[in-house]
C-alpha positions as CSV (number, residue, x, y, z in Angstrom):
1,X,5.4,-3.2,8.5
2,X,5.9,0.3,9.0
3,X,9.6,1.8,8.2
4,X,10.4,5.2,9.2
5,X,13.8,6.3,6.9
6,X,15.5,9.7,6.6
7,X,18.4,10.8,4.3
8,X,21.1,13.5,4.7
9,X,22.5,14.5,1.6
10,X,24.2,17.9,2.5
11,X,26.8,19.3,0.8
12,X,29.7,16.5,1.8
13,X,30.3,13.8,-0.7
14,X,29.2,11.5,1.9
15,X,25.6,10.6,1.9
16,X,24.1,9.3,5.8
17,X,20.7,7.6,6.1
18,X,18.8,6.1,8.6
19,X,15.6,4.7,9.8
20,X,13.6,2.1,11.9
21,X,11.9,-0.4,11.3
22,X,8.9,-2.3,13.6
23,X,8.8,-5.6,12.2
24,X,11.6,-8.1,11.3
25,X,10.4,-10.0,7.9
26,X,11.9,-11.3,5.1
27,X,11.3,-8.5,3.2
28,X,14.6,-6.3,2.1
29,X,15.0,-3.1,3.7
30,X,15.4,-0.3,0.7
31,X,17.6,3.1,1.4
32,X,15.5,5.8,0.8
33,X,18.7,6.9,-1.7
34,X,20.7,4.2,-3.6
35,X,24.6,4.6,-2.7
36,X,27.0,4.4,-5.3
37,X,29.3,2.6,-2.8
38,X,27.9,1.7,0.2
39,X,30.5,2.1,2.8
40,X,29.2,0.8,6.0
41,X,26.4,-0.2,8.0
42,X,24.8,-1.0,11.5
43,X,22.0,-1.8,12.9
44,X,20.7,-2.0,16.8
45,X,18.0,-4.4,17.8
46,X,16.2,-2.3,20.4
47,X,12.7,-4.7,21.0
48,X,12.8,-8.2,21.0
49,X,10.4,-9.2,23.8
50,X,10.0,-13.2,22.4
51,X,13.1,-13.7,24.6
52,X,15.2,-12.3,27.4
53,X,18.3,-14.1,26.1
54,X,21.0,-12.3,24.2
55,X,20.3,-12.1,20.7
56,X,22.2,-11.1,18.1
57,X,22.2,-8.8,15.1
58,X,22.7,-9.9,11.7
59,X,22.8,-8.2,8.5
60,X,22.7,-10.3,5.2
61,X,22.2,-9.5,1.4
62,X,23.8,-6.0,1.6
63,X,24.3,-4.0,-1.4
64,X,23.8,-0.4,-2.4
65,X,20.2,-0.3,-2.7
66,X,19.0,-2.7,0.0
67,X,20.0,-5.3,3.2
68,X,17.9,-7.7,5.1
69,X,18.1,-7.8,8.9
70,X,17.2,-10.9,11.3
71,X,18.4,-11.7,14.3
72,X,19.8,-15.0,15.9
73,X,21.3,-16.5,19.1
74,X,24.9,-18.8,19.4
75,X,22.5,-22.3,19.5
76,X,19.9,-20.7,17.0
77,X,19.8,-20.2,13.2
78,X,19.4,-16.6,12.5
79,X,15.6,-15.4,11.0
80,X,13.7,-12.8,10.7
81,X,11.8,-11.8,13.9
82,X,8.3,-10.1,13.4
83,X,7.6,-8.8,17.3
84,X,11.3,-7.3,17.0
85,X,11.9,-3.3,16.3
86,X,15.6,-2.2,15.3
87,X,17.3,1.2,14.6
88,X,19.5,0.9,11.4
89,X,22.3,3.6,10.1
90,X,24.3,3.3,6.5
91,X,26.9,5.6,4.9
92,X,28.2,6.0,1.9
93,X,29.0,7.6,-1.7
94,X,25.9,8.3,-3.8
């Protein structure tokens, strides 16, 4: 799995980080910096050539140090999707 992150610490109380990763697995997703309080996150599936249906992001177990991302469909569970690469962004106070 390779995982490409980046953290902007600055000089603003708010700290941004981002990254992306090239394989969906179960594995947690670690910030690069732990946030204090994590005030919000999103994620973009950009790959996910398995299907041309819609599918949907979906972010589970999120705390300040880690999150998990699979993906899912409206008649599917959601799981995590190996052949899938997504773009992620968090914010927060660390």
């Amino acid at each position: 799995m390779a995982v490409e992150r980046q953290a902007s610490t600055g000089l603003s109380l708010v700290n941004k980080q981002w990254g992306y990763k090239t394989s969906l697995t179960d594995e947690e997703t670690l910030y690069p910096l732990p946030f204090t309080v994590l005030l919000g996150i999103s994620a973009q599936l950009y790959r996910h050539p398995a299907t041309s249906n819609t599918v949907h992001s979906i972010l589970v177990n999120v705390t300040e140090t880690s999150f998990k991302y699979y993906a899912g469909q409206y008649n599917l569970s959601c799981r995590p999707v190996p052949d899938a690469d997504v773009w992620w962004f968090a914010f927060g106070i660390s």
